[in-house]
N, C-alpha and C positions, 0 to 999 in steps of 0.2 A: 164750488163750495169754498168760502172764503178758511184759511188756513191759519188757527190762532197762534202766536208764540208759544205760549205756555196755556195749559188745562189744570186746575185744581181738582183734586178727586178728595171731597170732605170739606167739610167748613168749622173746623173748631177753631181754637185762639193760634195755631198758629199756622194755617192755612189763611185765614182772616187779619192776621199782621204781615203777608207777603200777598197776598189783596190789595192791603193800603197799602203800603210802601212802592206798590207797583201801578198806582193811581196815577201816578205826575208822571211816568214814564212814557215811553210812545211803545211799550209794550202792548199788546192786542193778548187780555186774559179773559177765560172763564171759569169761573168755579163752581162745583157742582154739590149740592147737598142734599139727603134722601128726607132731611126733616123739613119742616115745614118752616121754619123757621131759627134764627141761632140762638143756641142756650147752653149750657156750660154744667153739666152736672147736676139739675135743677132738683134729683130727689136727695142730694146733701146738699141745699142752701139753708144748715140751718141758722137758728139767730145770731148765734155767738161764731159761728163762724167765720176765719179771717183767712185773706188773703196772707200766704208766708212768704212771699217775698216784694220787695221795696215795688210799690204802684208806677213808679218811674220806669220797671220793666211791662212796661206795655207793649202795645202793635208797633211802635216807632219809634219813641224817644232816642233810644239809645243807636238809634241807625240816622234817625233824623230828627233833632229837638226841638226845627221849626215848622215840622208835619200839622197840617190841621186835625188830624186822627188820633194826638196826643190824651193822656187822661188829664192832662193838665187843663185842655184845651176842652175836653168834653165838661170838668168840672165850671171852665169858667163860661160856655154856652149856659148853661145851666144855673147860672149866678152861687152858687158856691165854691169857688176860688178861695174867698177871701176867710169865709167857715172852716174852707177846709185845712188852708193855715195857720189857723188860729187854736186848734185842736192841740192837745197834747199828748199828743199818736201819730208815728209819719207813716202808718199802713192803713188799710181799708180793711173793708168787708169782701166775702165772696158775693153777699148780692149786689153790692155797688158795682163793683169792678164786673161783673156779666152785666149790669146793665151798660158798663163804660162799651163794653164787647158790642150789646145789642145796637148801643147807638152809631158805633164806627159802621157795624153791618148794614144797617140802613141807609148811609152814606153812599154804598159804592152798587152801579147798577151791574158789576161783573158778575155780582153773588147772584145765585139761579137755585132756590131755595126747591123742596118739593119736587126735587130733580134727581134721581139714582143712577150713578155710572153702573153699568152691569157686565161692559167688559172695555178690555185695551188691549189691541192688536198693532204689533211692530208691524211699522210701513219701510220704504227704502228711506224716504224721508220725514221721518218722526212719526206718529200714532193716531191709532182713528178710537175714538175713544167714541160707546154705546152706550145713551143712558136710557131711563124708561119712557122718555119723548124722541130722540132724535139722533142720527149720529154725526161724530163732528172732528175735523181734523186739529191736528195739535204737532207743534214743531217738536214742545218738548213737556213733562206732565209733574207735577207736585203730588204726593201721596201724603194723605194726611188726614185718614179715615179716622185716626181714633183709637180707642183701646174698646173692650168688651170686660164684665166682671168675670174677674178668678175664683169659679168657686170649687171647696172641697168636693172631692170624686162621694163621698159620705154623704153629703147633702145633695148632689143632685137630683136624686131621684124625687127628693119632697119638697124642691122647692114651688113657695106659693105664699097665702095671706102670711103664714107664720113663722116660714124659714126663707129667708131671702138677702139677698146684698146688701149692701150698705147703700148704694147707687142707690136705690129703690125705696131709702126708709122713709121719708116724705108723702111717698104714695101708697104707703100700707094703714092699715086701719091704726088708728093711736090706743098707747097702752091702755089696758084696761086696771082698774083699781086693782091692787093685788099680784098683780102678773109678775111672773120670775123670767124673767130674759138672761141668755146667754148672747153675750159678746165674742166672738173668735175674731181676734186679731190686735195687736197694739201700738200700730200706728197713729196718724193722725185724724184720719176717720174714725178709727174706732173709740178714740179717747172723745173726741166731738159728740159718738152719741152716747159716750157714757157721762158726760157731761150734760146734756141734755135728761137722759133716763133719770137721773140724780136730783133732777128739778123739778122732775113729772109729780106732781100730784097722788099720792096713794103708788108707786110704782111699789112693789114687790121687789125679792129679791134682782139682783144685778150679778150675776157670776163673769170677768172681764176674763177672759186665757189669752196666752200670747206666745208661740213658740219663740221670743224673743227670752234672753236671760233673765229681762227687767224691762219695764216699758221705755226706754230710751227715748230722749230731746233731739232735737233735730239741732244739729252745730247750726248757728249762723252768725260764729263770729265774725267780727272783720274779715282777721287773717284766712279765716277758712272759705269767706265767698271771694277769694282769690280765685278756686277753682271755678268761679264762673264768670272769666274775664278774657275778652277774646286773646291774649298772648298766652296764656294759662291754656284753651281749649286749642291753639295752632299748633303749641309745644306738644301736647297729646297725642295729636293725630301723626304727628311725627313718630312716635315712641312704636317697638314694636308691640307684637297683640298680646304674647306675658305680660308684658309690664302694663300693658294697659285694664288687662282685666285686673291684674289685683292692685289698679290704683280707682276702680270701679267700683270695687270690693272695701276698700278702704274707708273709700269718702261715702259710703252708702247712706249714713245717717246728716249728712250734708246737703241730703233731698228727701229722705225715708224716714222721718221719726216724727216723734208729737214737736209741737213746737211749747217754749219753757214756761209761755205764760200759761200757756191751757195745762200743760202739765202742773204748774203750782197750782191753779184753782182745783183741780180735782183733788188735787192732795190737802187742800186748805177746807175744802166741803168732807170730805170724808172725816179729817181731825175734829174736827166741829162736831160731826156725827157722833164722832167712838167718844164724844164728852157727854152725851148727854144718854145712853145707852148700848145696847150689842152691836157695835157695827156687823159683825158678820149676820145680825139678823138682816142687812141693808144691801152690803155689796163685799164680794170673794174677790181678791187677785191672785189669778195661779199664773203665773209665767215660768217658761220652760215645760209647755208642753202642748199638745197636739190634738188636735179632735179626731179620733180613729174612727169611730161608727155613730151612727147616728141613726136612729130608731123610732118610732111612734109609739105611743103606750097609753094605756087609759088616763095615768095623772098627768102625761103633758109627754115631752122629747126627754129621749135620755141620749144623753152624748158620753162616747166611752173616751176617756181622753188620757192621753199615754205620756210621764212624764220624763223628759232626758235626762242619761244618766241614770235612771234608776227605776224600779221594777213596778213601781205604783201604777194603777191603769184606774184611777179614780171615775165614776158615773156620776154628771151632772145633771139634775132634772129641772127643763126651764119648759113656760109654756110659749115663747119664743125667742127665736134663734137669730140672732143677724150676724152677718157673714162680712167682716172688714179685711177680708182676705186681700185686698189688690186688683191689680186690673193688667192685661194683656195685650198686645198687641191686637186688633180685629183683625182674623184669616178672613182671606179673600184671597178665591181660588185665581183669579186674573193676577195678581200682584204676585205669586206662587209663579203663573207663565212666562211672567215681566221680567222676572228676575229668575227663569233658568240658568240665560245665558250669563250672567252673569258671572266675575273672577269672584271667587271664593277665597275663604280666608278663616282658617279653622272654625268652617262650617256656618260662615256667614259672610253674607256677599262685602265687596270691600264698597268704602264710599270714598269718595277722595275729596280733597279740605273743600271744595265749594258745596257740600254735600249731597251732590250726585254719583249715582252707581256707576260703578267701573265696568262695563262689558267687556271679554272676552273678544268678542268681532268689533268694536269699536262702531257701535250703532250709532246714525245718523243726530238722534235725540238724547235729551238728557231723562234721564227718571232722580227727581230728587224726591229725598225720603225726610219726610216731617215725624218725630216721635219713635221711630223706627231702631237707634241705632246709638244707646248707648255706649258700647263697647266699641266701635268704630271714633263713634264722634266723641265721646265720655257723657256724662250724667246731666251736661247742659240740657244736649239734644233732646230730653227728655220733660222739660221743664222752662219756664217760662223766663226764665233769668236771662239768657243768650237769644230771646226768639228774632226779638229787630236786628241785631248782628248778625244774625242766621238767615235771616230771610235778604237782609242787603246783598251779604256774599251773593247769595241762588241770582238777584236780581242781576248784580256785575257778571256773574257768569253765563245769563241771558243776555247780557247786551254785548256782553265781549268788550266793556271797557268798566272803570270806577265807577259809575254814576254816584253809586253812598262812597263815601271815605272809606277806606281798607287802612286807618291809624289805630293798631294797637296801642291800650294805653302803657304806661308806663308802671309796671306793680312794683307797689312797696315792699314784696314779698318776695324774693329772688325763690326759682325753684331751679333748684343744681338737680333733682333727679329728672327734672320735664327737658333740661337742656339739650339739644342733637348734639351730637359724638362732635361735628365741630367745635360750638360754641363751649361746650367740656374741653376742651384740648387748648382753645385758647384761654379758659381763665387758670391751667394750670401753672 
């Protein structure tokens, strides 16, 4: 049985950016996907939906700018280059950019679509990885399954047509004339479908809650996507794990919040609204509070919802519920085995800068972790900003030399708190 360097386990965007980037190499990859096909979120592609960060962080650019898997590259296969210049907008859409995603995926004959890894067992040298065809060796393995939806312990028992994720709003039956929806959550999915709800046709009441203070913007200033620039995330992973969680903590709306044009539109559609009648006959915002219980009743759901800070436990009655709660890491009991052995590090395995797991017995293979590891790697690891820089490093530390360039850029942003206790000591 022929013995592949690396095995993929998942095919999202950033399993699929160290796919391409590991095409020109003399790397020997497979990747494995249980869907049939690659697709990105497909029940929120809604219309107005935008990609939130610069399209220039694609599968490669920023590890390789003369990759042919580029979205520049895919734009100009496609004879819109010159449209797409010419626009007075340097972002995309979410459905263009999945299609940029589809097309790179079609390129590369590594991907093995319709294929489910179902388990990974440590060998003396590297792992034999089981899918639902075949089993197959591997020197060393990429994880990069994905997240699953977050939903409240209150809603699960009823989820279904009427109370369900946000993941899922696409493939739910569409509002009905009249219908009062409940929102829970005030991020950027949930503003998206409150945005859309707003536009519906005859939509009924909109009740938005958000255990957030206020529906909070996503920072993308300049200065602030500092933090997603590889000297920025190498200075990180230097820091200890204090300082790094509450610098995780910190910049959380740097990756976690609406972004400011869709927030002005909602707010510009609602003003319009409260001009020409009741707006609270239209749409409620309660932020700073919670959905406690969650019920079925003859005139629709009633959600008990509990406000911080103070004693009110108001009942809201919608005839559906969608859940903008977030998304989790996907458990897999094999990835739970993989990472026993692993060195711990206030209750989470360490990852070290090429972002492979540290073991304890220093096992033959590498396990690198795609999406996994926030607080290890910081808030990049989690988003699409740092993925071709992430994925180079993984490949350099598969070949054991540069292949991509390892040139931090130079930030216009000095960070005196990210600096190691050296480089502190010499600008004293």
């Amino acid at each position: 049985m022929q013995v592949l360097d690396l095995i993929g386990i998942g095919i999202g965007p950033f399993n699929l950016s160290l796919a391409a980037l590991a095409c020109p190499t003399p790397l020997r990859t497979a990747f494995f996907e249980k869907e049939s096909g690659f697709d990105w979120h497909p029940g929120l592609l809604l219309p107005n939906s935008r990609l939130q960060v610069s399209p220039l962080k694609d599968c490669v650019t920023l590890a390789d700018p003369t990759s042919p898997f580029s979205f520049l590259n895919y734009l100009a296969v496609h004879g819109r280059l010159y449209s797409f210049v010419n626009r007075c907008d340097a972002t995309t859409s979410r459905r263009e950019f999945t299609q940029y995603f589809q097309w790179v995926a079609h390129q590369l004959p590594q991907l093995r679509f319709g294929e489910e890894v179902t388990d990974v067992t440590r060998l003396d040298e590297g792992y034999r990885v089981t899918t639902t065809r075949d089993h197959y060796h591997a020197r060393s393995v990429a994880i990069g399954v994905g997240v699953v939806a977050t939903i409240p312990e209150c809603a699960k028992p009823w989820l279904g047509e009427k109370v369900y994720h946000v993941a899922s709003y696409l493939d739910r039956p569409q509002i009905d004339i009249g219908e009062r929806v409940l929102v829970v959550g005030g991020g950027q999915s949930g503003a998206e479908v409150v945005e859309h709800l707003l536009g519906s046709p005859g939509i009924g009441k909109i009740t938005w809650v958000t255990s957030r203070g206020n529906l909070f913007t996503r920072d993308d200033s300049s200065f602030i996507n500092v933090s997603y620039t590889p000297s920025y995330s190498q200075r990180f992973h230097s820091l200890p794990l204090k300082k790094r969680r509450t610098i995780v903590d910190d910049e959380k709306l740097t990756s976690d919040g609406i972004s400011a044009e869709l927030s002005n539109r909602i707010y510009e559609t609602i003003y319009h609204r409260s001009a020409t009648g009741n707006i609270d006959d239209v749409i409620q915002l309660l932020p700073a509070v919670v959905m406690k219980e969650l019920s079925p009743h003859a005139d629709g759901w009633h959600a008990l919802l509990a406000s911080h800070g103070t004693c009110q436990r108001p009942t809201v009655v919608a005839d559906r519920v969608v859940l903008a709660t977030g998304f989790e890491p996907r458990p897999l009991a094999f990835i739970d085995r993989l990472l026993a052995s692993a060195s711990m590090e206030g209750g989470l395995p360490v990852v070290k800068d090429d972002y492979s797991v540290q073991f304890e017995d220093n096992a033959a293979g590498q396990v690198y972790l795609q999406n996994r590891s926030p607080v290890q790697s910081g808030l990049q690891s989690v988003n699409l900003s740092l993925v071709a820089y992430r994925n180079g490093r993984i490949i350099n530390s598969l070949l054991r030399r540069e292949y991509y360039l390892n040139v931090p850029d130079r930030p216009i942003l000095g960070c005196l708190g990210l600096l190691p206790a050296q480089e502190t000591q010499n600008a004293r």
